[in-house]
LUMMI-472219 format. One record per residue (C-alpha): x, y, z; chain; residue in three letters; residue number from 1. Coordinates in nm, 2 decimals. Layout:
# LUMMI-472219
east north up chaine residu num
X Y Z A ALA NUM $
...
# end
This chain:
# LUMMI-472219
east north up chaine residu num
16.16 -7.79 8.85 A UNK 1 $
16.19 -7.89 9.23 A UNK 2 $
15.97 -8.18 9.37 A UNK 3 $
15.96 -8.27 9.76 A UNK 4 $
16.03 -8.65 9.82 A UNK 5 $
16.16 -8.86 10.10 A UNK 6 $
16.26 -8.61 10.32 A UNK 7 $
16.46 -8.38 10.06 A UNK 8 $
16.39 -8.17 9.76 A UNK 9 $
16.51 -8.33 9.40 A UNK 10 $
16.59 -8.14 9.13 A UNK 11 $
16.46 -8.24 8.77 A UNK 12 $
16.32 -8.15 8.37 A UNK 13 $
16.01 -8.29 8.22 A UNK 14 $
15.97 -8.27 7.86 A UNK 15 $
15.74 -8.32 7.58 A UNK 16 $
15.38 -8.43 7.60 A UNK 17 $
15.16 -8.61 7.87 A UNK 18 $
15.00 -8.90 7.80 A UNK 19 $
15.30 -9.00 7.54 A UNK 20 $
15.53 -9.34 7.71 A UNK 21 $
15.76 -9.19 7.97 A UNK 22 $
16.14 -9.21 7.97 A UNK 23 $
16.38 -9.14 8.30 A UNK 24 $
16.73 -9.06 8.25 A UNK 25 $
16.97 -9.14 8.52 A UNK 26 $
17.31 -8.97 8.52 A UNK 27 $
17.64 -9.11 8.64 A UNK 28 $
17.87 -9.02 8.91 A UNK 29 $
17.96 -8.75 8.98 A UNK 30 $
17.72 -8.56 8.72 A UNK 31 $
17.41 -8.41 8.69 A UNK 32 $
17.07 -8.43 8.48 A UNK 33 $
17.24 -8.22 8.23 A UNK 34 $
17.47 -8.49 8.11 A UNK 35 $
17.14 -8.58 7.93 A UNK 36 $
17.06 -8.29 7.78 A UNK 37 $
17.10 -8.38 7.39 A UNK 38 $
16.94 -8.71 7.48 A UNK 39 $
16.59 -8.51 7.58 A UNK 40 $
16.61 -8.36 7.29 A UNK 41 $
16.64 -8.61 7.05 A UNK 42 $
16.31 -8.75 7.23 A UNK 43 $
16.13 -8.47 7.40 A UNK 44 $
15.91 -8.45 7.08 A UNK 45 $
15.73 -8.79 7.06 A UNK 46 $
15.77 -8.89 7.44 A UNK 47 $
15.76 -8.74 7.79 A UNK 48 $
16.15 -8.73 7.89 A UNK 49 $
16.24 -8.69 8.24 A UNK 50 $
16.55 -8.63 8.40 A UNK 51 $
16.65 -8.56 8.79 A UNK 52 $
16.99 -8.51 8.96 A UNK 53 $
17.04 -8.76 9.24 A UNK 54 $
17.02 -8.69 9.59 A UNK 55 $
17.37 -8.51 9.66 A UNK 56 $
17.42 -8.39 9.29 A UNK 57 $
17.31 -8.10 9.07 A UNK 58 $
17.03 -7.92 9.26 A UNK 59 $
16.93 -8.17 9.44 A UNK 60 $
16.93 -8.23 9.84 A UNK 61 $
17.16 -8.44 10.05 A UNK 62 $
16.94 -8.53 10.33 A UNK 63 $
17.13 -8.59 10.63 A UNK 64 $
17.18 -9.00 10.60 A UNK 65 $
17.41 -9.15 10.45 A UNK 66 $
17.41 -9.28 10.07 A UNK 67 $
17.33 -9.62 9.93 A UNK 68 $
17.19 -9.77 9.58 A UNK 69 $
16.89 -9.88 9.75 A UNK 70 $
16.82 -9.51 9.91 A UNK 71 $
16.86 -9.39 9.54 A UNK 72 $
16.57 -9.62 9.42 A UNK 73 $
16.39 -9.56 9.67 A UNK 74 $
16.40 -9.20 9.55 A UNK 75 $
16.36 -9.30 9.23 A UNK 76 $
16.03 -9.47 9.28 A UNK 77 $
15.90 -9.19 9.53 A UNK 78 $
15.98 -8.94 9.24 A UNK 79 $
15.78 -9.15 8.96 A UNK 80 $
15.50 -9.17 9.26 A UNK 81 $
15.51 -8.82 9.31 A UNK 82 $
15.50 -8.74 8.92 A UNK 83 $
15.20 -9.02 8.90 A UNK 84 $
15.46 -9.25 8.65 A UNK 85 $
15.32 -9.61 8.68 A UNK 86 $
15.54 -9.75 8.45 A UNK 87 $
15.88 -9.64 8.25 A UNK 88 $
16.14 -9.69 8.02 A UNK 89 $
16.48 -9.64 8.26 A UNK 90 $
16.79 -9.55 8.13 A UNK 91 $
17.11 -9.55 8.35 A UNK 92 $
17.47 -9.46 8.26 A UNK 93 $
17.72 -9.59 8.51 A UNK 94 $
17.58 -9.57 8.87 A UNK 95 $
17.29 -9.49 8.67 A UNK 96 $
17.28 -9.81 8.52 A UNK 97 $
17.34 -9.97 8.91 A UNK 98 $
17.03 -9.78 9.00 A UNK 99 $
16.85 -9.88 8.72 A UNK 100 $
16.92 -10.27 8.76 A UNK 101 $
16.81 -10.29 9.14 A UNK 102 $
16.54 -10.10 9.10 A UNK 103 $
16.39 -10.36 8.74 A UNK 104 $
16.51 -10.64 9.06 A UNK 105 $
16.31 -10.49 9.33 A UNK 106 $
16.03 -10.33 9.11 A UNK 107 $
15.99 -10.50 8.78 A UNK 108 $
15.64 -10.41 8.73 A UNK 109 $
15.72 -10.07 8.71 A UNK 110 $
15.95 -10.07 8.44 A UNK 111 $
15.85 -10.09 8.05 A UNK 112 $
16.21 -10.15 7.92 A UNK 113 $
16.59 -10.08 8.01 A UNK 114 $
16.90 -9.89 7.86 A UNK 115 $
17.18 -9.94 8.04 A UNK 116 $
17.52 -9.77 7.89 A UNK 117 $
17.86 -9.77 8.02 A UNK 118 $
17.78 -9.96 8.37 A UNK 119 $
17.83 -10.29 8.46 A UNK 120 $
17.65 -10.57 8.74 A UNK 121 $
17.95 -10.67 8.96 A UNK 122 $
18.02 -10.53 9.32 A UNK 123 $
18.35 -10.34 9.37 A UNK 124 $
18.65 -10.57 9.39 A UNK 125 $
18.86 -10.51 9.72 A UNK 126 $
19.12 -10.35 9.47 A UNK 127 $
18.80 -10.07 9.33 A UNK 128 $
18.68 -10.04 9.69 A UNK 129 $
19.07 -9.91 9.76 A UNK 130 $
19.06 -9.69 9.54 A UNK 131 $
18.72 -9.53 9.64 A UNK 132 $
18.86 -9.53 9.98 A UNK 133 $
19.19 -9.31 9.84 A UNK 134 $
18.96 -9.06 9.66 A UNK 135 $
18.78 -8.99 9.93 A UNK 136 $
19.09 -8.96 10.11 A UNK 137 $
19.22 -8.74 9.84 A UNK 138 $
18.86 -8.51 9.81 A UNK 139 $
18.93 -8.46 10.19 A UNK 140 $
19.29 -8.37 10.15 A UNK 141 $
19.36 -8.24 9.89 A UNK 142 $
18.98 -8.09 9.72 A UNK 143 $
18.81 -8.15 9.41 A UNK 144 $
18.98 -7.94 9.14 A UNK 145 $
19.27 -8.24 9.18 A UNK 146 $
18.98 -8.51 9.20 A UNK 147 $
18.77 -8.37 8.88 A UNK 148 $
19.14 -8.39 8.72 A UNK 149 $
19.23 -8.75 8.75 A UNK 150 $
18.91 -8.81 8.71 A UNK 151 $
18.86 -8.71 8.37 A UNK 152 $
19.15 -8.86 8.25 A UNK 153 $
18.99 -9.26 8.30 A UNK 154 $
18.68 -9.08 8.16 A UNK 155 $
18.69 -9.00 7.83 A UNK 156 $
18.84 -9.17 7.49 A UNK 157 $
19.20 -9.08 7.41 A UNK 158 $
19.07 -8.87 7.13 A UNK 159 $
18.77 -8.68 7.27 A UNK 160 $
19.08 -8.51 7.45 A UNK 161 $
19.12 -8.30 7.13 A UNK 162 $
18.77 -8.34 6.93 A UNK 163 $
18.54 -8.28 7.23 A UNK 164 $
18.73 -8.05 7.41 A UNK 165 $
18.39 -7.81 7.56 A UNK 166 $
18.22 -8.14 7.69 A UNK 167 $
18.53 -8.22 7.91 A UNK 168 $
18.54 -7.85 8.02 A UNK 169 $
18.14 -7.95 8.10 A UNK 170 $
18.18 -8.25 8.27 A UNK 171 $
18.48 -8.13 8.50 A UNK 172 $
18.25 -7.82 8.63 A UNK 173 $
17.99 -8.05 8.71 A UNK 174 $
18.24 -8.30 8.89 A UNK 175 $
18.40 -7.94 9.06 A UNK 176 $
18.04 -7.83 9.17 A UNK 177 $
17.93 -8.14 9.34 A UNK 178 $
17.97 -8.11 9.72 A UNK 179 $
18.26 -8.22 9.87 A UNK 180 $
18.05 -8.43 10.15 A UNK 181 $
17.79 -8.59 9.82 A UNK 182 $
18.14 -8.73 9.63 A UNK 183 $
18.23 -8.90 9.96 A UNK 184 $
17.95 -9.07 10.04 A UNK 185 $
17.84 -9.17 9.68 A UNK 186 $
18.24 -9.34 9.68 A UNK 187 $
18.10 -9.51 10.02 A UNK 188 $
17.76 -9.59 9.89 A UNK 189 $
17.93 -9.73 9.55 A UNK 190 $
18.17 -9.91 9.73 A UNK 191 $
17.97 -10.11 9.95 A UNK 192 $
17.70 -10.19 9.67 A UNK 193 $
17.57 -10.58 9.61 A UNK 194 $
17.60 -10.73 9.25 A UNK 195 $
17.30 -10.76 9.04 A UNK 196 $
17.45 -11.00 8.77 A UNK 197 $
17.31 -11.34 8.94 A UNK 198 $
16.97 -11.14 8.89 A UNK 199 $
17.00 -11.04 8.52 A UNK 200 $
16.83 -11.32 8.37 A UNK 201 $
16.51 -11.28 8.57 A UNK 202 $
16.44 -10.96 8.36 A UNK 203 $
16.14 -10.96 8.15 A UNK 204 $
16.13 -10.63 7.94 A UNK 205 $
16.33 -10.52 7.64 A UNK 206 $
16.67 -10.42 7.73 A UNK 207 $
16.94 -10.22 7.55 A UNK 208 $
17.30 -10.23 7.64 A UNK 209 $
17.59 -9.97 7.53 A UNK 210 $
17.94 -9.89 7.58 A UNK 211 $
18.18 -9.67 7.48 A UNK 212 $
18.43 -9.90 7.26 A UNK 213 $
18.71 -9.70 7.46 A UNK 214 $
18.55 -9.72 7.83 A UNK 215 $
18.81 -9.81 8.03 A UNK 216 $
18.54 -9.76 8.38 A UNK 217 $
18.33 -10.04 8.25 A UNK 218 $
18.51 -10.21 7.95 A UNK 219 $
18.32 -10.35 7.65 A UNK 220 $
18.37 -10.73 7.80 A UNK 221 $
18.14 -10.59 8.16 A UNK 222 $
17.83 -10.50 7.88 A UNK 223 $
17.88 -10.83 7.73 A UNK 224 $
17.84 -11.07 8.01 A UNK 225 $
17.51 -10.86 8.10 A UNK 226 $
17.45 -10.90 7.72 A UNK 227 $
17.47 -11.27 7.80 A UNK 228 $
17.32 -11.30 8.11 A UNK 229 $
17.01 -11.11 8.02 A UNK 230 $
16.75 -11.30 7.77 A UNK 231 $
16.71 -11.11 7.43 A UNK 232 $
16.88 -10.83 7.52 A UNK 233 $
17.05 -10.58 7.26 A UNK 234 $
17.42 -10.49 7.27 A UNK 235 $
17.56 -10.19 7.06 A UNK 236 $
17.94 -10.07 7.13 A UNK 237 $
17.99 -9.72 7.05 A UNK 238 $
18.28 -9.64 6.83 A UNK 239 $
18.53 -9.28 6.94 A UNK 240 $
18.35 -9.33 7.27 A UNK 241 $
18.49 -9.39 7.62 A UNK 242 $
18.24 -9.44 7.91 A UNK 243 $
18.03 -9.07 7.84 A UNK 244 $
17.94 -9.28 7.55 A UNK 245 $
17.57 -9.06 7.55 A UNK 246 $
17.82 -8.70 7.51 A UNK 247 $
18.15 -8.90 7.34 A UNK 248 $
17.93 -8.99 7.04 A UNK 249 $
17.59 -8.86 7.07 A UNK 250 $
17.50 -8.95 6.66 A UNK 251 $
17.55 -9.31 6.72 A UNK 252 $
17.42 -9.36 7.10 A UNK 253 $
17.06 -9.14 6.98 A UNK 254 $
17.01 -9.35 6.65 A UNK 255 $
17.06 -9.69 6.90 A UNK 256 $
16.84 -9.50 7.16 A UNK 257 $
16.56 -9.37 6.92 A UNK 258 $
16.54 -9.74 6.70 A UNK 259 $
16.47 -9.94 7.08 A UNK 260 $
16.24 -9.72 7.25 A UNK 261 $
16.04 -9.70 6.94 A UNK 262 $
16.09 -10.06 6.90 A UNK 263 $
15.92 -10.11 7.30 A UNK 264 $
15.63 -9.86 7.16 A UNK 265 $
# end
């Protein structure tokens, strides 16, 4: 389905029942809404499930601006507006999870509970921001087939390489189909982002953390300081799982997913 907000069209699924609690899924970069897919299904059945590609990914439009966390909520919140969500359960993998945590800091009273997997609440060190800056360089230069490459090898545990073979192939087409100009300036938007961890324990709602065991993005140590930070939070590290904990290890990440939203219901 195709909705019109802030100045672009956004591209999303809505599942299961009205009138059920509502759950948003944000992907990482540089996926799409489909990333999600076994997730919906596992709740589709007692919840309404949404999920959306962000602006510059998937089906979604651009715009003509440039990129930034905060234009991302923004969309975020005129997409729940537009869909006549007052209030949600948000769950964010990786720039997802950024997403997700300034929009419970901006708009708290929107939010019913958090899931945040594989992501972490520190801004880019000036070491991270270099290397943003080089793969944008390198997009420019030299494409995306060699970008989705060397991508994919930081994403994944060292043994989904041979046990989860077809979601690699999955995850480098949607890294390959994403527009050259969208990579660039989510790198820029990433790059320049502000932390959120001196916020973290100013959050309310329920909150579930994961992590791949294997993530070597946003290591097991980055969802243990939010763990910390954030007051009764739950923290679950997923086992043969590198930072696509959600498609690494689906079994474990749905049973940790299914027990807390039922637990906030």
């Amino acid at each position: 389905m195709r909705i019109a907000i802030n100045d672009i069209t956004i591209s999303y699924s809505d599942e299961g029942k009205n009138g059920t609690p509502v759950i948003i899924f944000i992907h990482g970069f540089p996926f799409n809404k489909s990333m999600w897919n076994l997730q919906v299904k596992e709740l589709k059945d007692n919840y309404r499930v949404i999920s959306y590609d962000i602006r510059g990914h998937g089906n979604s439009d651009a715009g003509n601006g440039d990129f930034s966390i905060e234009l991302f909520v923004k969309d975020l919140l005129s997409l729940m507006d537009a869909l006549k969500i007052d209030k949600t359960v948000l769950c964010g993998l990786s720039m997802g999870g950024y997403i997700a945590l300034k929009a419970i800091e901006n708009h708290p009273e929107r939010f019913d509970a958090l899931i945040l997997s594989d992501t972490h609440c520190i801004a880019d060190t000036s070491e991270v921001k270099e290397k943003r800056m080089k793969a944008i360089e390198s997009i420019r230069n030299s494409g995306i087939e060699k970008y989705a490459d060397e991508s994919i090898k930081n994403l994944f545990a060292p043994e989904s390489f041979t046990t989860r073979e077809e979601e690699i192939a999955v995850v480098r087409k949607m890294i390959v189909k994403t527009a050259k100009e969208s990579l660039c300036k989510t790198l820029l938007a990433l790059s320049v982002r502000k932390e959120t961890c001196s916020k973290l324990a100013e959050i309310k709602v329920p909150v579930l953390i994961m992590v791949g065991k294997e993530d070597k993005i946003t290591p097991p140590a980055a969802a243990q300081l939010m763990h910390e930070k954030i007051k009764n939070s739950f923290l679950n590290i997923i086992e043969h799982a590198g930072h696509l904990s959600n498609l690494e290890n689906p079994g474990d990440f749905n049973e940790h997913l299914k027990k807390f939203v039922a637990s906030v219901y």
